[in-house]
N, C-alpha and C positions, 0 to 999 in steps of 0.2 A: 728514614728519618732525616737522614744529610748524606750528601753527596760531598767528597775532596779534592776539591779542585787542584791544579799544575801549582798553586803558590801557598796551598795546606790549606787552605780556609775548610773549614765541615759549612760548607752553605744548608741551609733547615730548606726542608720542601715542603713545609708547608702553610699555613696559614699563621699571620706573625700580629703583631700589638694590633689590639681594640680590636679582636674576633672572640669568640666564648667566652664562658666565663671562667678560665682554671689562668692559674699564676701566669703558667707557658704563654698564656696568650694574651692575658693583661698587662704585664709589663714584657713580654719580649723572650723571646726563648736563648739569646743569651745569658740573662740574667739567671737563670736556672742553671743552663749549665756551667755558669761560675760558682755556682752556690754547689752546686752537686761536686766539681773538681777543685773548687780552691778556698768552700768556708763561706761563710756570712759574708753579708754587706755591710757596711757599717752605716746607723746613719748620717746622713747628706752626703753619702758619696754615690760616684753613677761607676755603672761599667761602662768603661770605653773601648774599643775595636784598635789596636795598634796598628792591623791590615787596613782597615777604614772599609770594613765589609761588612755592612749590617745585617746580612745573612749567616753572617759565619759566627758559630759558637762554640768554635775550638778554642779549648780553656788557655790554651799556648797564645793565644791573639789577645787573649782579655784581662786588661786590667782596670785599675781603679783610679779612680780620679773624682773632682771636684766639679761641680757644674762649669765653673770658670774656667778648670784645667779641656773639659770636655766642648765648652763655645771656642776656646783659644782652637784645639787639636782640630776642629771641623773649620776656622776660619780659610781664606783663600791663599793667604800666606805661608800657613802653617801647611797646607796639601800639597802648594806648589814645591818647597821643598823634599816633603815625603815623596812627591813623585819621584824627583831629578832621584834624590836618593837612593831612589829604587829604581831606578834606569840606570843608572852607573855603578858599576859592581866592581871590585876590585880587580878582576881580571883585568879590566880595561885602561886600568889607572894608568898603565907605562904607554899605553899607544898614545893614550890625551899626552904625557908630560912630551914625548914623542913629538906631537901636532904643536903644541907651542913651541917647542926649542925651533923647530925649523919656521913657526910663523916669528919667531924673534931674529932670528937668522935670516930670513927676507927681507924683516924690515929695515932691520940697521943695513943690511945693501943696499936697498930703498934707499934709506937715508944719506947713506954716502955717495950715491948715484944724483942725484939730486940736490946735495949740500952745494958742490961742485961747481954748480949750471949758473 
């Protein structure tokens, strides 16, 4: 039925919106399985992917939101952050503050090297 990938998604194997005719495949087989692990939909609201994996119908990725809330979260600005987000992980935070202290540390040499001339 789904396969879990490295970052949790349940990606669906198989056949997804506008194929048969049962709910699963008219609107989408995560919508189902938000209904099956988290209750109704309410109307005018959509479920949205937090992972941004429209394969993935793991009830942990899926929440609710507003058609606006759901154009905002797929817009290019709104991804390009969820990337970086998800490419920088807290481990990492002290080597970044790390990289700046010594790129402010070169510049003001720079700058004193130079002020000089």
């Amino acid at each position: 039925m789904y396969k879990i990938d490295e970052f949790g998604c349940w990606n669906w194997q198989f056949g997804g919106k506008g194929k048969g005719n049962s709910n699963l495949s008219k609107y989408g087989p995560y919508r189902e399985f938000y209904k099956i692990y988290k209750g109704s939909i309410p109307k005018g609201l959509v479920v949205m992917h937090t992972c941004d994996n429209i394969k993935c119908v793991n009830p942990d990725h899926l929440i609710l939101g507003t058609n606006a809330d759901n154009l905002h979260d797929s817009s290019g600005e709104c991804q390009t952050k969820k990337l970086l987000a998800g490419l920088v992980k807290e481990k990492h935070f002290s080597g970044i503050r790390n990289l700046y202290r010594k790129r402010d540390k070169l510049l003001n040499t720079l700058r004193g090297s130079y002020a000089s001339t």
